[in-house]
N, C-alpha and C positions, 0 to 999 in steps of 0.2 A: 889698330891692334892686330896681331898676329892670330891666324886659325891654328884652335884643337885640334888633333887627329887622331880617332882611336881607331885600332884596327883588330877585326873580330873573325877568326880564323877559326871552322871547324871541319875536320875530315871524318870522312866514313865513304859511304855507298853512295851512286850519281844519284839513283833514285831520294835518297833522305834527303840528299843536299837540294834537288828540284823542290821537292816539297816545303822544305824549309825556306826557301827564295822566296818561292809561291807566296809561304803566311805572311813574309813583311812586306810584300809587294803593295798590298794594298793600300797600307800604311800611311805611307807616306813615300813616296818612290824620288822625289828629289830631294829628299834629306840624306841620301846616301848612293855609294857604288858598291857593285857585286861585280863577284862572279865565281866562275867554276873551272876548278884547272883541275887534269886529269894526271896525274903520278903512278908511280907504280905501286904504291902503297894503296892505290883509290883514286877518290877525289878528295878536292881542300873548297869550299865556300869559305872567301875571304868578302867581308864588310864593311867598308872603308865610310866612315863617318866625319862629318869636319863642319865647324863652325867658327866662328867669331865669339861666340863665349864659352865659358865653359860649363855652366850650367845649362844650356841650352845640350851642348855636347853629351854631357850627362845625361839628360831627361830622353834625350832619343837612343843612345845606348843599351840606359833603361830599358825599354819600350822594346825595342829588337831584341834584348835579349829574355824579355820577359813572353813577347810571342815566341820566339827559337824555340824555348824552356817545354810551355804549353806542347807545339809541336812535337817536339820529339819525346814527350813524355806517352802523347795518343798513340805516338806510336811502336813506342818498348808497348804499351797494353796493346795494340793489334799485331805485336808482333812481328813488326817490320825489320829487315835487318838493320843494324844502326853500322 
């Protein structure tokens, strides 16, 4: 069987994008690849996810996107720039 691939792209500030890496780092860190490219608009945290199923592909999407979510939610209330 052929690998899922989703790929999860958010831009803002280099600071949010670290901190965002940070929360799913712990996670699970070879269930997926990162990184950080700097633009002239910012930066972009792109999260490149891939399996062999697709539920599987799902369930960690899930999971990243629902930490990202958490994150950058603490951080509009402390008022970080996004």
């Amino acid at each position: 069987m052929e690998d899922a691939v989703a790929r999860v792209v958010w831009t803002g500030s280099r600071g949010v994008a670290e901190n965002l890496l940070e929360s799913i780092m712990p996670d699970d860190p070879d269930s997926f690849e990162s990184e950080i490219v700097e633009s002239e608009d910012g930066v972009s945290l792109t999260i490149l996810v891939s399996s062999s199923e697709l539920s599987e592909l799902r369930a960690t999407v899930d999971d990243i996107l629902a930490c990202l979510s958490a994150v950058e939610g603490s951080l509009e209330v402390l008022g970080e720039e996004l």
